[in-house]
N, C-alpha and C positions, 0 to 999 in steps of 0.2 A: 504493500500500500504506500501512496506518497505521504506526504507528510501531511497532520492536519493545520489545519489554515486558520490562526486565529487573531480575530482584532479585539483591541481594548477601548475601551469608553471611560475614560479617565483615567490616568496617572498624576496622581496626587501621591500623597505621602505610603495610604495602604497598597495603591494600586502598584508603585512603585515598585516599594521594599515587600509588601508580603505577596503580591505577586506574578510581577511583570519579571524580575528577576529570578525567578523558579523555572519561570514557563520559557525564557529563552534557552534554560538550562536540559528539558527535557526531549530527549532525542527524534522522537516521533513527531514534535510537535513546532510552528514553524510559525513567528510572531509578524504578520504580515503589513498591520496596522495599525495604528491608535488613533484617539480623537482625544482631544485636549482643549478647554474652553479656553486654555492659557496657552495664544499659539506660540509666544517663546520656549516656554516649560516644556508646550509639545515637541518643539525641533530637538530639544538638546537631549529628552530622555530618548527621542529615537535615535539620533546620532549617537550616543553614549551604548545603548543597545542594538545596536545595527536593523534598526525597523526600517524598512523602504518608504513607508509612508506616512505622513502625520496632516489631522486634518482637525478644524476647530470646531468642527460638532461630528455630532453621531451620522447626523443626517446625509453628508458628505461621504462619509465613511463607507457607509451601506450603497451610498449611491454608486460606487468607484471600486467596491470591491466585492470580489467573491471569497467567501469567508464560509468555515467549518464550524465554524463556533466563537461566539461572545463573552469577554470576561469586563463585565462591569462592574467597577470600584465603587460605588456610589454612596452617598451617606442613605441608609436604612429609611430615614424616614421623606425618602425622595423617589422609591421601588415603585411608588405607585404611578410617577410620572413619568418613569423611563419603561419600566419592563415592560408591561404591554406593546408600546411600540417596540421594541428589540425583538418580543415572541415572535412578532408579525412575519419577521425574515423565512423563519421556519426553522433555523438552525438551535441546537442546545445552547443556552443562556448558564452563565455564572455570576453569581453576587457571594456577596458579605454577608452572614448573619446580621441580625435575624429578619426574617422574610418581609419584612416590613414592621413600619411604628404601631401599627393597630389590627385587628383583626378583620375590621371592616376592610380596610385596603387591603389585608392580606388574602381575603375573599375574593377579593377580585382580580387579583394577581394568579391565584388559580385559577379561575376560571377563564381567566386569558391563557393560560398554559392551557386546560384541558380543549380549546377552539385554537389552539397553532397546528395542533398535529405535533409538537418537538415537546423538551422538557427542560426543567429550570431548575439545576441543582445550587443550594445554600452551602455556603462556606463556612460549616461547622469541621472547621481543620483539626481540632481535636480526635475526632475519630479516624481522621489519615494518620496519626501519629503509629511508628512501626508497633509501639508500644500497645496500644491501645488496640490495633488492628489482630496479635497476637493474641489479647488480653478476652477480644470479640469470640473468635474463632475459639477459643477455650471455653469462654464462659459457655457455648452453644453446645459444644463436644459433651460438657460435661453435665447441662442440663438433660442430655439425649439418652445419656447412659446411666445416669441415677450414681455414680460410683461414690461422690458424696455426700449422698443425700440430697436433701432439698437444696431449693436456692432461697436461702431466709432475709438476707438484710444488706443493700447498698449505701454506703455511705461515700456524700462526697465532699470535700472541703477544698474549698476557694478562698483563700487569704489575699487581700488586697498585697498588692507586691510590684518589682518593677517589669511590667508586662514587655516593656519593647528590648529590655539584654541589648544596649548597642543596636539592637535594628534596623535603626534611623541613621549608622556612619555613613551610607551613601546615599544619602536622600537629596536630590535635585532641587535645587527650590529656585526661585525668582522674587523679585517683587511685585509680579502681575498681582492686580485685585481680582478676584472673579465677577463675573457679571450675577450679576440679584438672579436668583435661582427662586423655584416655584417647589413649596413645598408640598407634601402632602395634610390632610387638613384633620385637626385633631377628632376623638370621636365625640360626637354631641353627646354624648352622656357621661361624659369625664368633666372638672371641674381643671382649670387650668392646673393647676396645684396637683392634681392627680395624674394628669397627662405628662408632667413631666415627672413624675415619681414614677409611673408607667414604662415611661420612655428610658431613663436610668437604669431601672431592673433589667430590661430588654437588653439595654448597651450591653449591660457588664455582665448580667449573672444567666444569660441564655443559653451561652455552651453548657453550663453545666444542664440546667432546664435538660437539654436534648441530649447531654451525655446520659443521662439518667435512665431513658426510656432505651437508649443503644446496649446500654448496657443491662438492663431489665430485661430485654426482648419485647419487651410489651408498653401500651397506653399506661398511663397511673392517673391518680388523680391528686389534688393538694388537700391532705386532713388537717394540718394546723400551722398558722406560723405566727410564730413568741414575736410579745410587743416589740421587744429587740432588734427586729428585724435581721436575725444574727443566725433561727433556724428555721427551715420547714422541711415537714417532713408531711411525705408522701405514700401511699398505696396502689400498689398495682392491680393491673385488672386481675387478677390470681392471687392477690392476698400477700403480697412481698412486701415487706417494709422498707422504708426507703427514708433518707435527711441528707437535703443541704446546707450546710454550714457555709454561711454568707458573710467571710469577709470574719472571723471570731477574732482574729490579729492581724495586724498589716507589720507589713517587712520593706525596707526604704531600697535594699540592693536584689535579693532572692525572691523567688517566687515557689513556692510552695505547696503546691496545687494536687490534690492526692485523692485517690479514691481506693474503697475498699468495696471489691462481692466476698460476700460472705456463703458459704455452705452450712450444712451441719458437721461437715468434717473437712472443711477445709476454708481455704479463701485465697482471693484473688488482691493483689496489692499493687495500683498503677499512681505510678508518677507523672507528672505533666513536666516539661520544661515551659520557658518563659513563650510567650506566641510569637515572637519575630526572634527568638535564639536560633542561629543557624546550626545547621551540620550537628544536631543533638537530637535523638531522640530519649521518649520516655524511656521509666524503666519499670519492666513489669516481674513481679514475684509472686512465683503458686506456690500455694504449700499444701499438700497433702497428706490426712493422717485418718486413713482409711478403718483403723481398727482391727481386732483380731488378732494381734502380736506382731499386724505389718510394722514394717517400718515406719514412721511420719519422715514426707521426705519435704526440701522445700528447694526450688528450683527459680532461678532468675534465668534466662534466655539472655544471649549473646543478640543483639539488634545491629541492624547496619548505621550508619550513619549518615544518615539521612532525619531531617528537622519537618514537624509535621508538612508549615507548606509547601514544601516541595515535595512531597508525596502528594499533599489535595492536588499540588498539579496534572502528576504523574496519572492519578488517579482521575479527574476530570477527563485530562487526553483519552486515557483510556475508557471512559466511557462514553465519550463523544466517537469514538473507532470499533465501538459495542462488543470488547475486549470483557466488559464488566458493566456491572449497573452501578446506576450515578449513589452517592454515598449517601446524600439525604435530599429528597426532590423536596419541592412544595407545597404538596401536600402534605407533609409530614411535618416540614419546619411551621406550617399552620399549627400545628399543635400546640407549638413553645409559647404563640402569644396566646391560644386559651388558657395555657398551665399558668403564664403569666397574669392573666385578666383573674384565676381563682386565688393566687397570690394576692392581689391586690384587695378582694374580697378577706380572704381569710385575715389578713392584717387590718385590716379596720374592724372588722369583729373581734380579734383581739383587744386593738388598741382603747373598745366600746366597752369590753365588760368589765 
């Protein structure tokens, strides 16, 4: 097969560093184009990149080029003004977490994806991490096989920390302003005050949101969250216990980011590194202790080195070349802002009684 043929719709800072610099790096995969509303910004990241072409909207872009597929940087709460048009091409679509600022917009962004005929995979790069990818394929093996026991209780904790590790050493910048952009419009039954408390949770605490349920196998639902806004914990559709610990300490250099499945005879132990730390994957540790005079053994995996975005990349390519299915489409990243919309419920009934 030739290479797949991809344009970008923004290089700005994420589009940049988490992942315009991935996607030139992935073999299969062959960066033909961008669009940049900042035509300086645009020249120099393509020159610096070896992109053949840079153009100051989308709409240019599409016009002038034949393309495999779309990776657009956009800030979240602007999905609803771009992605529909982007579906319309026909080709696979890529964003940022999370699927959009609100549920209503996020409805519609489905339903533009299921009228293209293509599909629209969210950039919850957590789960490209090698670590996690391992961590996946285990947790499933070993639901399948019963060896031990049930699957009782996910835990995962998110400490505020420094998310970009250096990320940002080659980031392009200019003094262009951008031009007054069109946002997406809050939802009428939010209170300003709550649409940005909404929007907040969304930013920061969504991967986890959607690690939760990758990791579960299944939907859950939100059963409580402390006035603190520091836990919530969760149930799955099967009866799994589940809490995310939101930020319980923050760290000014490290990022600390961890999650535990539990069995009844064993459990699963994954590390996250920072989101823009290169050339590091997590680290994952099983430990089994099957019973009957076995052994308890506990095992850490050797991972390549490779840092999760550059596997999402890897992994996009490859499922835009139908190699693999896309890692979380939109209908499913739909989920995250209802889990989010019952968060925001459960803590005001706390913060009430």
């Amino acid at each position: 097969m030739t290479k797949t043929r991809v344009g970008f719709v923004g290089v700005g800072s994420m589009g940049q560093c988490a992942h315009l610099r991935n996607y030139v790096t992935v073999p299969d995969c062959e960066v033909v184009a961008l669009a940049e509303l900042r035509p300086v910004l645009g020249r120099k990241v393509a020159e610096k990149y070896g992109i053949p072409h840079a153009y100051e909207s989308a709409e240019e872009m599409l016009a002038s080029e034949s393309l495999d597929a779309i990776v657009a940087a956009q800030p979240f709460t602007r999905h609803g003004q771009i992605v529909p048009a982007l579906l319309q091409t026909g080709v696979p679509i890529f964003t940022e977490k999370p699927l959009a600022g609100s549920v209503q917009v996020g409805k519609r962004i489905v339903e533009a994806v299921a009228a293209s005929g293509t599909w629209h995979m969210v950039g919850y790069h957590k789960r490209s991490d090698p670590a996690t990818m391992v961590a996946k394929a285990e947790i499933e093996r070993l639901v399948a096989s019963g060896e031990l026991g049930d699957l009782r209780y996910v835990r995962i904790t998110m400490p505020a920390g420094d998310w970009v590790a250096a990320g940002f050493n080659e980031l392009i910048r200019t003094d262009e302003e951008l031009p007054k952009l069109t946002f997406d419009p809050a939802p009428a039954d939010m209170s300003t005050e709550a649409y940005q408390q909404y929007v907040a949770f969304v930013n920061y605490y969504i991967h986890q949101v959607n690690l939760m349920r990758h990791l579960l196998g299944e939907d859950y639902t939100v059963a409580y969250v402390d006035p603190s806004d520091v836990v919530m914990t969760v149930r799955s559709e099967s009866g799994v216990a589940g809490i995310i610990e939101m930020s319980p300490y923050r760290t000014t250099i490290a990022w600390e980011e961890s999650a535990l499945v539990a069995f009844e005879r064993g459990y699963l132990k994954l590390d996250l590194p920072a989101p823009l730390a290169l050339n590091r994957p997590g680290r994952v540790e099983i430990m089994r202790d099957p019973g009957d005079g076995e052994t308890p053994m506990t095992e850490v995996p050797t991972l390549p080195w490779v840092h999760a975005m550059r596997q999402q990349a890897m992994n996009f390519v490859a499922a835009v070349r139908g190699e693999m299915a896309p890692m979380c489409q939109a209908d499913e990243a739909l989920k995250d802002l209802l889990v989010a919309e019952e968060y925001m419920q459960r803590l005001a009934e706390a913060r009430s009684s």
